[in-house]
C-alpha positions in Angstrom: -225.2 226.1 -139.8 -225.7 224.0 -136.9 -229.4 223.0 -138.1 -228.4 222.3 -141.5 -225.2 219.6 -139.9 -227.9 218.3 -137.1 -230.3 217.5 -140.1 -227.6 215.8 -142.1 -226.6 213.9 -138.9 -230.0 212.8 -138.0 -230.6 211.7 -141.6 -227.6 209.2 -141.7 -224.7 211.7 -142.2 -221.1 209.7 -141.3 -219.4 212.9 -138.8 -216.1 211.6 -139.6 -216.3 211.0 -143.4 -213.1 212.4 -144.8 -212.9 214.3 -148.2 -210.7 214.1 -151.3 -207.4 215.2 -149.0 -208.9 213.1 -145.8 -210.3 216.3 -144.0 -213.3 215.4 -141.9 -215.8 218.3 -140.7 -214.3 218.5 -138.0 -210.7 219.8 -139.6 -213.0 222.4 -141.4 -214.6 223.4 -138.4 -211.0 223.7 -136.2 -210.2 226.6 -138.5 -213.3 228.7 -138.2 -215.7 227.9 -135.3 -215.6 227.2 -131.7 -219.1 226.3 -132.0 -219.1 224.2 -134.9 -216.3 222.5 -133.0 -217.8 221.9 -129.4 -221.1 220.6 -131.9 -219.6 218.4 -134.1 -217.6 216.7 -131.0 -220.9 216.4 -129.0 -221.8 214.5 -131.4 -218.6 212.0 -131.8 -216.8 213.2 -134.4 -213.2 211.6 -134.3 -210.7 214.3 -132.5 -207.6 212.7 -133.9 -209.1 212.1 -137.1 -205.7 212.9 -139.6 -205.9 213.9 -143.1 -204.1 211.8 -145.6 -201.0 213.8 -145.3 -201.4 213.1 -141.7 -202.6 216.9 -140.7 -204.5 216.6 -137.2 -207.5 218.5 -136.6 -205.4 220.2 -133.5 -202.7 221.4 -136.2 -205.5 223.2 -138.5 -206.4 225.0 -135.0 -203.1 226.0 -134.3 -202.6 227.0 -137.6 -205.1 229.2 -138.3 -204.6 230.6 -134.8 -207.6 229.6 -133.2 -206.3 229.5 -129.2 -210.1 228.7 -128.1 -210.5 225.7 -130.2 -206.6 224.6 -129.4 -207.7 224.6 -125.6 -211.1 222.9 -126.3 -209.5 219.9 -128.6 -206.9 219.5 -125.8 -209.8 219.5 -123.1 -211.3 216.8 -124.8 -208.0 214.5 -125.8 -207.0 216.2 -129.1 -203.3 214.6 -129.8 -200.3 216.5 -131.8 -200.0 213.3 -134.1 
């Protein structure tokens, strides 16, 4: 998975293009994959990127229950709202 988002990336991809409902990649990745997570913010994807009903990628962590990536976003400056 990480190939096929490093190809994308290095062929123009925007990291922090939002979806329909104003998810970015990383709010997909915060509720599955610490590694997907720690890659996608290597890379600068916006940490306090909100969707449009003003979900944080930090809330879809917590959410879905996902304590590593909770402590990672916070490591790096992840804000509530």
């Amino acid at each position: 998975m990480k190939e096929i988002a490093e190809l994308l990336i290095s062929h123009g991809l925007d990291i922090n293009a939002k979806g329909k409902h104003g998810k970015t990649p990383l709010h997909y990745a915060a509720g599955k994959s610490l590694d997907m997570v720690e890659f996608l913010i290597s890379h600068g994807a916006d940490i306090n990127a909100t969707t449009r009903q003003k979900e944080t990628v930090l809330s879809f962590a917590q959410f879905y229950h996902k304590n590593d990536i909770v402590k990672i976003l916070i490591s790096h400056g992840a804000k509530e709202k």
